[in-house]
C-alpha positions as CSV (number, residue, x, y, z in Angstrom):
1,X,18.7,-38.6,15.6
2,X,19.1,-36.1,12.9
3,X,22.3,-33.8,12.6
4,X,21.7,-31.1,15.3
5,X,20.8,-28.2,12.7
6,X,17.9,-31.0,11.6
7,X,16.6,-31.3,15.0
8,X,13.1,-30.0,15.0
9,X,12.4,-27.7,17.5
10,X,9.8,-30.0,20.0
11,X,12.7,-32.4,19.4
12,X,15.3,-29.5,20.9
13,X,13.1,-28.4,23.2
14,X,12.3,-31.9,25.0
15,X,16.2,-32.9,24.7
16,X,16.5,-28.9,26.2
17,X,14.6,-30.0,28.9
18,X,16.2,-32.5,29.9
19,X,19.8,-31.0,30.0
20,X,20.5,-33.7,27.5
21,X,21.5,-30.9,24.9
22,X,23.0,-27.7,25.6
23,X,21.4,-24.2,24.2
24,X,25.0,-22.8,23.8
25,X,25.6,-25.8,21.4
26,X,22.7,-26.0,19.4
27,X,22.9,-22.2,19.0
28,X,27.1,-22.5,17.9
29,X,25.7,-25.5,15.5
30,X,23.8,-23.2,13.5
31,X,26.1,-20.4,13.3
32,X,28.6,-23.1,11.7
33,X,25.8,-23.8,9.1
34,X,25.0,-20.5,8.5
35,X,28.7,-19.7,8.3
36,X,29.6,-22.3,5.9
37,X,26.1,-21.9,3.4
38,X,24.5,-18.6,3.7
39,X,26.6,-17.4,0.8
40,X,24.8,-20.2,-1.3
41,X,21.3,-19.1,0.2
42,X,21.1,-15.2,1.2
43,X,18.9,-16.2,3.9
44,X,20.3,-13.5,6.2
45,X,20.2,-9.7,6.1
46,X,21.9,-9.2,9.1
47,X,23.1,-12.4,12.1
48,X,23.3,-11.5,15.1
49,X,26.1,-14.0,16.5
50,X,27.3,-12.6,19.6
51,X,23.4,-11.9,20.9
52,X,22.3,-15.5,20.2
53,X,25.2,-17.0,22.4
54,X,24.3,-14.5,24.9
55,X,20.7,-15.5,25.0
56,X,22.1,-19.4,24.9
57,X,23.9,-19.2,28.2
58,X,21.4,-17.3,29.3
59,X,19.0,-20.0,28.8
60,X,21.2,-22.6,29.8
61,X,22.1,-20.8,33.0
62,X,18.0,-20.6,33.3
63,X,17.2,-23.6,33.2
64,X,20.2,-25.5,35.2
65,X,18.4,-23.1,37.9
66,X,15.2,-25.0,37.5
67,X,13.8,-21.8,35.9
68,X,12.5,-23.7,32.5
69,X,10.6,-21.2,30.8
70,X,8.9,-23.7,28.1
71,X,9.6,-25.2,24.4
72,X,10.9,-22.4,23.1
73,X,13.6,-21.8,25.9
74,X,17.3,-21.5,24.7
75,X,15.5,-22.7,21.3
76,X,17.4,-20.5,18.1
77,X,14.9,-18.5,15.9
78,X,15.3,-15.5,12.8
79,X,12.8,-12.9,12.2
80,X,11.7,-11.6,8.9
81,X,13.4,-8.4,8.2
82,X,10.1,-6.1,9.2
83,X,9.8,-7.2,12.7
84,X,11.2,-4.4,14.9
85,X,14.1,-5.1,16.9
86,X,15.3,-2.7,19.7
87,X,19.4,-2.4,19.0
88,X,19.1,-4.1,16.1
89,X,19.5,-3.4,12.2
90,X,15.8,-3.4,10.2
91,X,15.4,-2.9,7.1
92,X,12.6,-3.9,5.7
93,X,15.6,-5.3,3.1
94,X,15.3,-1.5,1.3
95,X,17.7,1.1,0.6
96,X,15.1,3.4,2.0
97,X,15.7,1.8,5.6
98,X,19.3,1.0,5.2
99,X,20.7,2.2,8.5
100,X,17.2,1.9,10.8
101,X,17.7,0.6,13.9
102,X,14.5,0.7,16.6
103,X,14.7,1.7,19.7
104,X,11.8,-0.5,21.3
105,X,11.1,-4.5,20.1
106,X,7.9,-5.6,17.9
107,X,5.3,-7.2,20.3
108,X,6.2,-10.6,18.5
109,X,9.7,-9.7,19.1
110,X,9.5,-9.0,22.5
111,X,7.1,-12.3,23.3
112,X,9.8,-14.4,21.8
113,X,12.7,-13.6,24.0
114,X,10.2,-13.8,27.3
115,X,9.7,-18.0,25.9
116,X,13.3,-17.5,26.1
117,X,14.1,-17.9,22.5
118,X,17.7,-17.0,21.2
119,X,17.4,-14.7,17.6
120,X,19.9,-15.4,15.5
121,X,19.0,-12.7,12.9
122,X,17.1,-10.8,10.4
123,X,15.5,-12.6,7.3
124,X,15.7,-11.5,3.7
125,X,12.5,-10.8,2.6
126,X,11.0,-8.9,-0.8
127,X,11.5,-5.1,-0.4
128,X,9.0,-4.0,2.4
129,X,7.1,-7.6,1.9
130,X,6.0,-6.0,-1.7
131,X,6.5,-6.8,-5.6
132,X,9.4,-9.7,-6.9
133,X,12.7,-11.1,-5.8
134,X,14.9,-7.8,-5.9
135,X,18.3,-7.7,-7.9
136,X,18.7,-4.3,-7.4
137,X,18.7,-4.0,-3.6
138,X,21.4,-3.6,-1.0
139,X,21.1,-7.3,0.1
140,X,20.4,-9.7,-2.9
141,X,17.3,-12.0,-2.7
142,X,17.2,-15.2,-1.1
143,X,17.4,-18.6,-2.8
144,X,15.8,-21.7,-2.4
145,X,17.5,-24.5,-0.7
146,X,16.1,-27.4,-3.1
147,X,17.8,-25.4,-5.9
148,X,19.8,-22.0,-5.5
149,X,18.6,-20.9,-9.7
150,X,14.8,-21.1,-8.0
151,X,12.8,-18.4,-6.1
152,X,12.1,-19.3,-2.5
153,X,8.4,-17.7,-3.5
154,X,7.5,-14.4,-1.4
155,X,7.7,-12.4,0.6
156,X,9.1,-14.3,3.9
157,X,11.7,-15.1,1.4
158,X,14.8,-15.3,3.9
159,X,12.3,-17.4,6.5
160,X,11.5,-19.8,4.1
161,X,14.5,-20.4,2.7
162,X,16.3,-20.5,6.3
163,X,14.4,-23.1,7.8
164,X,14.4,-25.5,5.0
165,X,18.8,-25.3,4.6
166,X,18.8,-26.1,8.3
167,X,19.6,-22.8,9.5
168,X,17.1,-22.3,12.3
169,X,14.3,-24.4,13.4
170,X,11.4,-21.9,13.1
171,X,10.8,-17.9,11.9
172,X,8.0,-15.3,11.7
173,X,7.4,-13.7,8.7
174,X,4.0,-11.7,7.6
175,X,1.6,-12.8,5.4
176,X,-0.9,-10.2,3.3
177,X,-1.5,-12.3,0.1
178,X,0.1,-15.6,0.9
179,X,3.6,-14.1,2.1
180,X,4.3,-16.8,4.4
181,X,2.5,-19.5,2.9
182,X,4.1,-18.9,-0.4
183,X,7.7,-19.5,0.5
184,X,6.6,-22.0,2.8
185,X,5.2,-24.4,-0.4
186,X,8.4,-22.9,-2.1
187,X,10.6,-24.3,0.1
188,X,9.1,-27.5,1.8
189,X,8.5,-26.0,5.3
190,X,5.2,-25.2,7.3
191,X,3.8,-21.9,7.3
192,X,0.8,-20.2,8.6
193,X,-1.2,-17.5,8.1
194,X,-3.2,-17.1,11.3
195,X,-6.6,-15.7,12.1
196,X,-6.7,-12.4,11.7
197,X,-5.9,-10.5,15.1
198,X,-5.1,-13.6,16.3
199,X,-1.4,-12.3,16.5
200,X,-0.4,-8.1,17.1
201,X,1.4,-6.5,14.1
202,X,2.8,-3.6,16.6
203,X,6.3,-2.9,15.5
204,X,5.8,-5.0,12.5
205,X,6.2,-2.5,9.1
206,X,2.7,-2.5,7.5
207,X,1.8,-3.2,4.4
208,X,-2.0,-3.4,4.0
209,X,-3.6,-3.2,7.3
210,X,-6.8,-5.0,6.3
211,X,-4.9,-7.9,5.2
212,X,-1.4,-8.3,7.4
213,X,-0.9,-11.1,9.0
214,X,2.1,-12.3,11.5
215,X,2.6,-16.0,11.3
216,X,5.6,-18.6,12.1
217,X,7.7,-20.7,9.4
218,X,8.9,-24.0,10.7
219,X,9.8,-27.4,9.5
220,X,6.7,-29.3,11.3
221,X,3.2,-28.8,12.1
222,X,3.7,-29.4,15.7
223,X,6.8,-26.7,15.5
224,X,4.3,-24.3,13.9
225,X,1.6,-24.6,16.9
226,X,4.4,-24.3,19.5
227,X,5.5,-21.1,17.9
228,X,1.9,-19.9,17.4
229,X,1.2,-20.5,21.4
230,X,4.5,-17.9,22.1
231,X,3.3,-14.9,19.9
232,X,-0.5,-15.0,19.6
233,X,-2.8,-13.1,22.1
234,X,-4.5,-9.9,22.5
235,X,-2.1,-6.5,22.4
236,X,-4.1,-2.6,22.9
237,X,-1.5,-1.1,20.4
238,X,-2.5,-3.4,17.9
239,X,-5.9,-1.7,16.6
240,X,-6.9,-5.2,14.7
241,X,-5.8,-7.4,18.1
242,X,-8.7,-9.5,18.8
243,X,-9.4,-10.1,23.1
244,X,-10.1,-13.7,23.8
245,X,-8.0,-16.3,25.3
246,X,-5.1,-18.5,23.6
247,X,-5.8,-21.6,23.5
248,X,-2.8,-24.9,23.6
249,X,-2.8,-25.3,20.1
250,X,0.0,-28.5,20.8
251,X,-2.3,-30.3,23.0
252,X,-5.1,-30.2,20.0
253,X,-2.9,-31.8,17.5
254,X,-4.0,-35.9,17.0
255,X,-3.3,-38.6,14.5
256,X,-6.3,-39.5,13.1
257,X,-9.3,-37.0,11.6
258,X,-12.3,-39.1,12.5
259,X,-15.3,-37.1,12.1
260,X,-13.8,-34.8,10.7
261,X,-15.3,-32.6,7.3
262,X,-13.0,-32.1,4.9
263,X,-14.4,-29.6,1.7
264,X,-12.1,-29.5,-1.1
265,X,-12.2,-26.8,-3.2
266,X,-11.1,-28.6,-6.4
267,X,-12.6,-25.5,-9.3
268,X,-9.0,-23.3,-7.5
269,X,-6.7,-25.8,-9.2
270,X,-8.7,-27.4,-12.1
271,X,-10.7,-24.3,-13.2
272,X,-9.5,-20.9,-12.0
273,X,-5.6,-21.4,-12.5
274,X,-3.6,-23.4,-14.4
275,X,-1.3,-25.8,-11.8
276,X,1.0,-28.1,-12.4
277,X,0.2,-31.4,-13.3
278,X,2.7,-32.9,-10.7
279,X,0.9,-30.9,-8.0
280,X,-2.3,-31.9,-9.3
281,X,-1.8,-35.7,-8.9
282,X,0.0,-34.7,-5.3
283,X,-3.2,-33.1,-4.0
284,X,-5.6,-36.5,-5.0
285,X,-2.5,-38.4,-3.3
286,X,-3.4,-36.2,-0.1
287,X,-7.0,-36.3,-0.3
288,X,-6.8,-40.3,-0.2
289,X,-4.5,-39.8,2.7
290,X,-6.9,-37.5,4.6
291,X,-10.1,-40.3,4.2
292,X,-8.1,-43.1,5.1
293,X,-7.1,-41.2,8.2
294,X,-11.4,-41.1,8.9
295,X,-12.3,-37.7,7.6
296,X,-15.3,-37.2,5.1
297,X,-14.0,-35.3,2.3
298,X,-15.9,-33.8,-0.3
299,X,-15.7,-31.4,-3.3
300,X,-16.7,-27.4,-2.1
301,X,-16.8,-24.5,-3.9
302,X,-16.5,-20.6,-2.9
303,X,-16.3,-18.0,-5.6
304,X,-13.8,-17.8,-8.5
305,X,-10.1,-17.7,-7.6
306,X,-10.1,-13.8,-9.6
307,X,-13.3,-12.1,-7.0
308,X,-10.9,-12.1,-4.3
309,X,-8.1,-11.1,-5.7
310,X,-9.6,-8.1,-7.5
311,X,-10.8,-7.1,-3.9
312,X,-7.7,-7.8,-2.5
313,X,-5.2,-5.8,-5.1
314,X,-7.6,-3.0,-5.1
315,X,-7.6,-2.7,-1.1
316,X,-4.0,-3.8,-0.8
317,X,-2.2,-1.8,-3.5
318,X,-4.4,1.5,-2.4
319,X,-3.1,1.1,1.6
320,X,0.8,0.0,0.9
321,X,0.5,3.3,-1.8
322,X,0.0,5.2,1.2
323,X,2.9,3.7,3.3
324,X,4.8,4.9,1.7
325,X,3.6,7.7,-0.3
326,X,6.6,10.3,1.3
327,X,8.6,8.6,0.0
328,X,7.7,7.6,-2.9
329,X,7.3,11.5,-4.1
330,X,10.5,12.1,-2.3
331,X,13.1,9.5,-3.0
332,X,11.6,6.9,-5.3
333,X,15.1,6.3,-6.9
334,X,15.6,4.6,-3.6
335,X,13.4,2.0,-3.8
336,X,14.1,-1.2,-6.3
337,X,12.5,-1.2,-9.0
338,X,10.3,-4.3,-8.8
339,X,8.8,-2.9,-5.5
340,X,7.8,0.2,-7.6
341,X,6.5,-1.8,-10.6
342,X,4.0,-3.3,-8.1
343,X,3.5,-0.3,-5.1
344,X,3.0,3.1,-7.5
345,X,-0.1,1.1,-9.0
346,X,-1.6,1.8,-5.7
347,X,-1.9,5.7,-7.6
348,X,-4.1,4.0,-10.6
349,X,-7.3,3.0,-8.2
350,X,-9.7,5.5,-6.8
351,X,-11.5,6.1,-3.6
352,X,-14.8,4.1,-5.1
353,X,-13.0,1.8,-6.2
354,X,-11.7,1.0,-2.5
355,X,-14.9,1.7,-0.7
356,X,-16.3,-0.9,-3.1
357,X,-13.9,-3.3,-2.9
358,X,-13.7,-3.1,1.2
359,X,-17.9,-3.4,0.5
360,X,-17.3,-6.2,-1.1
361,X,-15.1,-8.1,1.5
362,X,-17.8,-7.6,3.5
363,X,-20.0,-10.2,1.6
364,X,-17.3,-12.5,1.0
365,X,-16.7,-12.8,5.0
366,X,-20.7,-13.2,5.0
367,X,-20.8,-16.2,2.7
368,X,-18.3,-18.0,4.6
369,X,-20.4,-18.2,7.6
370,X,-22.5,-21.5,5.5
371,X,-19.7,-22.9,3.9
372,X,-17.7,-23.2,7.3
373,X,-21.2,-24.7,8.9
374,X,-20.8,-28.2,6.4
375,X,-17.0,-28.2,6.4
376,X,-14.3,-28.3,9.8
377,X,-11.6,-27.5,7.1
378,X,-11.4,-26.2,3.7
379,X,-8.1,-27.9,1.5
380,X,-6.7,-26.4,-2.0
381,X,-3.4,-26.3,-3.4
382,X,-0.6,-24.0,-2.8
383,X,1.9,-22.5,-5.2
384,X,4.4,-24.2,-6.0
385,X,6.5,-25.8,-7.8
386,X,9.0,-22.8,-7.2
387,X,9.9,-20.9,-11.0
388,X,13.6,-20.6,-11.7
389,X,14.4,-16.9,-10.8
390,X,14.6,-15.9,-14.6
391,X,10.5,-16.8,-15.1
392,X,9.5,-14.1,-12.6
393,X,8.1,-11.3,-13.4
394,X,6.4,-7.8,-11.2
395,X,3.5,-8.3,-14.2
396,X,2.8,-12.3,-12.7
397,X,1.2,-11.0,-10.1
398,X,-1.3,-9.4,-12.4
399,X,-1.7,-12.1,-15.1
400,X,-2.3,-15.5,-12.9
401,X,-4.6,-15.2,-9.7
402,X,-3.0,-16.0,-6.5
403,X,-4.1,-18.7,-5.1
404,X,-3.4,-17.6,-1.2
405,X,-5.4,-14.4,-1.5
406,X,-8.9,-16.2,-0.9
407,X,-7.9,-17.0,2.7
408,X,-6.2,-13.5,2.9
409,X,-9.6,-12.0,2.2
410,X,-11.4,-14.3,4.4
411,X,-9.7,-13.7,7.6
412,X,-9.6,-17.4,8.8
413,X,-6.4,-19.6,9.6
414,X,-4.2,-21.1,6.7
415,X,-1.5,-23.5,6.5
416,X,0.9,-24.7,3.6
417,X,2.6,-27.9,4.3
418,X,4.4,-29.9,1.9
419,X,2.3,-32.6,0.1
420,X,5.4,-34.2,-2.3
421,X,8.2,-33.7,-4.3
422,X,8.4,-32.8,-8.2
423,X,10.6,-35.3,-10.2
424,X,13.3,-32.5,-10.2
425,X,13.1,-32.7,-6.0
426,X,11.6,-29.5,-5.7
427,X,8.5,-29.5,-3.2
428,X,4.8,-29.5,-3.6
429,X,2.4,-28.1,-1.3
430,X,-1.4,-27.8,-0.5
431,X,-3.2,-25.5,2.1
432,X,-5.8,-26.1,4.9
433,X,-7.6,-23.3,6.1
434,X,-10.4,-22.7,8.1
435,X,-13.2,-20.6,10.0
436,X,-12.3,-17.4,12.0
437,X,-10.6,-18.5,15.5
438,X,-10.5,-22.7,14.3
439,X,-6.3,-22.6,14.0
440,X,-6.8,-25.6,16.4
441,X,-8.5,-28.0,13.5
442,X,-6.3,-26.1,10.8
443,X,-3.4,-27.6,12.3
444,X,-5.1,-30.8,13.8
445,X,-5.7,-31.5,10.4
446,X,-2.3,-30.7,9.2
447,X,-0.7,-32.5,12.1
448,X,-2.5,-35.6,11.4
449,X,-1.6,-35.8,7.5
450,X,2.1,-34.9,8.1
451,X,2.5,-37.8,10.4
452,X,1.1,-39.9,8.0
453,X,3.3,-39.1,4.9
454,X,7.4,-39.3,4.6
455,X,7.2,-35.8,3.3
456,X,9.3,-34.2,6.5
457,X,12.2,-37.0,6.0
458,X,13.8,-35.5,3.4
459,X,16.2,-32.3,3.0
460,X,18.0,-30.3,0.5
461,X,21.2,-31.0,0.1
462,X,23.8,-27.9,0.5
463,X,27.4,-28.8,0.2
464,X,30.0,-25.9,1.7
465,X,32.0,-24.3,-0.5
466,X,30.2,-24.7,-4.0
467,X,30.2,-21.4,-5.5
468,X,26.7,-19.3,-5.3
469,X,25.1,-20.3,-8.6
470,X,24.7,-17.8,-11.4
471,X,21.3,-16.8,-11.9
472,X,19.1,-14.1,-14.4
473,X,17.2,-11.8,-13.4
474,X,13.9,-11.1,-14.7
475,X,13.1,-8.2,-16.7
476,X,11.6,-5.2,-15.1
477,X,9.6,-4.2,-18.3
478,X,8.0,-6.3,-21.0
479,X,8.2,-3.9,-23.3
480,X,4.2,-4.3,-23.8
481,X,2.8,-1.8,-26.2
482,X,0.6,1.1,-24.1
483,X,-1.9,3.0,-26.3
484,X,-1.5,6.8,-26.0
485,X,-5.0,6.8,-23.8
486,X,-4.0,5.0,-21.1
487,X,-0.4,7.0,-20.7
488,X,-2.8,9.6,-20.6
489,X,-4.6,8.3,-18.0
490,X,-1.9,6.9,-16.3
491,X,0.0,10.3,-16.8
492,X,-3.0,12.4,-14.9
493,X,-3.6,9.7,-11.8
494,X,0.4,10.3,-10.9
495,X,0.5,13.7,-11.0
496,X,-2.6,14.0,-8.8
497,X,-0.8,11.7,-6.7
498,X,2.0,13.9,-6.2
499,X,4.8,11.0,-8.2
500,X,7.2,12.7,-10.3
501,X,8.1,9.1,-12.9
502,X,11.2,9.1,-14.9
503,X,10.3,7.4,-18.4
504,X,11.3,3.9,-16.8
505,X,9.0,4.2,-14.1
506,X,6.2,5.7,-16.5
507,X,6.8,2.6,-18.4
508,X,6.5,0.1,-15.7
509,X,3.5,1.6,-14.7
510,X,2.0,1.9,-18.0
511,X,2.5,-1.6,-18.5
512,X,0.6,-2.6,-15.1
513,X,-2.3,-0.1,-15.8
514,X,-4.7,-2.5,-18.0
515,X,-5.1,-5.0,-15.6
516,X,-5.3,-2.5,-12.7
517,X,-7.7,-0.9,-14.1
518,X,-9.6,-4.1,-15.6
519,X,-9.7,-5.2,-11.6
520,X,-11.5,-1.9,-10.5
521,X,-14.0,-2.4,-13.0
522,X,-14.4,-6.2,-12.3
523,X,-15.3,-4.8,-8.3
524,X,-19.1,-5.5,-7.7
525,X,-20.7,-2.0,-7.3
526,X,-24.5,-3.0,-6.2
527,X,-24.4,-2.5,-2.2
528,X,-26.3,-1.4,-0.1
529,X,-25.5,1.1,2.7
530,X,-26.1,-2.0,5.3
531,X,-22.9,-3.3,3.5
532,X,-20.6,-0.1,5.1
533,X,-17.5,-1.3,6.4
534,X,-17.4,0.7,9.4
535,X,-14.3,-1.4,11.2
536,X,-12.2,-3.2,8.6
537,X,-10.2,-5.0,11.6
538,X,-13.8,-7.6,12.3
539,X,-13.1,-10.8,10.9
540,X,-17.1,-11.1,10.4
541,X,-20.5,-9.2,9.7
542,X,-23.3,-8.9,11.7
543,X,-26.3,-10.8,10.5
């Protein structure tokens, strides 16, 4: 057996079970690791010790009763800091939020601690799940496992990062553009965005509420669909909640994908961004794997990578603009200065433009319905490997698509699992992602390939007591030359919006404005009043 903070957690849970392993000890275990390596990693905003040993006698007490509550009973977990917790410190990792404590739990939250789980703490995440790794915060960003001078990839920063070091077998974080999936491929774990409504979002800070997500961070795929079965199911407060019944998603998981139509869309990777070549040889390692586990795989195509991410900035930008517009007229020296670079662009797009990008959404969910008819599964890369914190930049965002955002659009399940290593050890990653409501062959399909790779047998190597390693950060502004027109412009569209910008903040914005502006253009204008997205929370259109 692995060291005890290696365990995964069906591992801990079966040994659980059977009173073979102790809560109370499993919990102390990873306290010692997070004790002795969290200064290398900044997984943790805030640990909550004393709670998790509570919980772990708790449990243990439980289930010595013959009250066994399930896998996740006595089980450690960490939540990303967004995720409202009643008593406890959250953040949101901003200066804005420094000293919020809730008074009630987030749905997720509170469905956790009924399986019986013991929380260990609050994740570090990107400031409000928005913009780059954050130097200038209260609580610096967390770093990857594999190699502290490299970004764990955003935003469930602290989730990712904490599973892979062996601090805690599984986390939620959210997901609006990739934000668990991202530091998921980062850092070699599992993540998954789920369908949309799948899981509630009450108590969960927003960010854009046509494209927030809730989804768990684990080491396995079978650790992902136990976690999945604890927090998914319909909630009334949650406006986007979807009614219909949860199915086991542990029970669907096999090892073989016989029958099973694999469509590979290849033009992501090869055509729409530029991916390293490493991860490019990784993915035709895993489509080999995948047909000789007995599916029939094939190459798929949806529209260019850049269609959905024009619809998704435009939506996303304009509804996390209004978040937090209060305060961003009132204390926008509060906030870090990479979250602004990427939240005050939210000012530069314009009601048509939103209304035609939500039109547009509606199409893309509309020619999914075929594509999802020929294929079970859809599989493209992920992003990774993860850049050393010093080639980040708030303008990367704007200058190479995202590959994550065309399932964030879509609405269907996603996964990122690792797929391979980089000479350097740093992990590679591909996604899966399916129809509306199919998580079940999402992470059948996962499942299955996992098993039949040696990806999950390695681990990064963290050695106590090495000093954190000295990193760069990025620069806020490029210094890229503006033309007096689009200050102008830029000027006038944050004045109506009621921002008062210092020079620096001008700048930054200045600097985003041409390709915020080139993405409204780009947004299809030619629909027709049939195309009126009435209820931006349906994962489909009507016929």
């Amino acid at each position: 057996m692995p060291e005890l903070h290696f365990i995964t957690l069906a591992e801990a849970a079966k040994l659980i079970e059977a009173r073979k392993l102790s809560p109370v000890e499993l919990t102390q275990a990873y306290l010692r690791r997070i004790e002795a390596l969290d200064e290398q990693i900044n997984a943790f905003i805030t640990l909550t010790g004393e709670l998790a040993i509570e919980q772990a006698r708790k449990a243990e007490a439980e289930i010595a009763a013959g009250r066994y509550r399930g896998p996740l009973h006595g089980v450690a977990f960490g939540l990303k800091d967004l995720y409202a917790t009643a008593g406890i410190l959250t953040t949101g990792h901003s200066r804005v939020r420094i000293d919020h404590v809730p008074k009630a739990d987030a749905t997720t939250t509170a469905k956790l601690y009924q399986a019986g789980a013991v929380l260990l703490g609050k994740l570090a995440t990107c400031e409000f799940a928005h913009g780059a790794p954050a130097f200038d915060a209260p609580w610096p960003p967390a770093r990857n496992p594999w190699n502290p001078v490299h970004f764990t990839g955003g935003s469930s920063s602290g989730s990712g990062a904490a599973v892979a070091a062996g601090f805690l077998p599984g986390a939620l974080g959210s997901d609006t553009g990739g934000s668990v999936r991202i530091p998921a491929a980062m850092c070699g774990t599992v993540g998954l965005k789920p369908t949309y409504g799948l899981v509630s979002r009450y108590g969960v800070t927003p960010n854009s509420f046509t494209f927030d997500h809730c989804g768990p961070l684990t080491w396995t795929v079978e650790d992902c669909a136990i976690m999945l079965g604890a927090i998914a199911g319909y909630d009334a407060r949650d406006s986007g909640s979807v009614d219909r019944p949860v199915p086991d998603y542990r029970a669907a998981l096999r090892p073989d994908l016989r029958g099973v139509r694999v469509g590979v869309v290849r033009h992501f990777w090869e055509e729409d961004v530029k991916t390293n070549e490493q991860l490019a040889r990784a993915m035709d390692d895993a489509l080999d794997v995948l047909k000789r586990l007995g599916a029939k795989v094939e190459d798929a195509r949806m529209r260019p990578l850049q269609d959905y991410v024009d619809v998704k900035m435009v939506i996303s930008e304009t509804e996390i603009f209004c978040v937090h517009h209060k305060d961003l007229i009132a204390r926008a020296d509060e906030f870090g200065l990479n979250f602004l670079a990427q939240t005050l662009t939210g000012c530069l797009f314009q009601s048509p433009e939103y209304v035609a990008a939500q039109r547009e959404r509606r199409r893309m969910l509309a020619e999914m319905r075929p594509l999802y008819e020929n294929y079970d599964v859809l599989v493209t890369t992920s992003s990774s490997p993860a850049p050393r914190f010093d080639q980040y930049s708030p303008l990367t965002m704007w200058l190479k698509p995202n590959i994550h955002v065309a399932f964030s659009v879509t609405a269907g399940p996603a996964i990122a699992l690792c797929n391979g290593y980089t000479t350097d050890g740093l992990p590679l990653s591909m996604q899966i992602a399916g129809a509306p409501f199919a998580d079940q062959e999402v992470l059948r399909v996962a499942h299955a390939y996992e098993q039949a790779t040696p990806w999950r047998g390695r681990r990064p190597n963290l050695i106590p007591g090495v000093p954190r390693a000295p990193v760069t950060p990025p620069p806020c502004l490029l210094g890229v030359p503006v033309d007096a027109a689009t200050r102008a412009q830029v000027e006038l569209l944050a004045r109506r919006a009621g921002l008062k910008l210092n020079d620096t903040l001008l700048a930054l914005l200045c600097e985003v404005a041409p390709h915020a502006f080139a993405m409204g253009a780009r947004i299809r204008r030619d629909h027709g009043w049939t195309e009126e997205p009435a209820d931006v929370f349906r994962p489909t259109v009507s016929a």
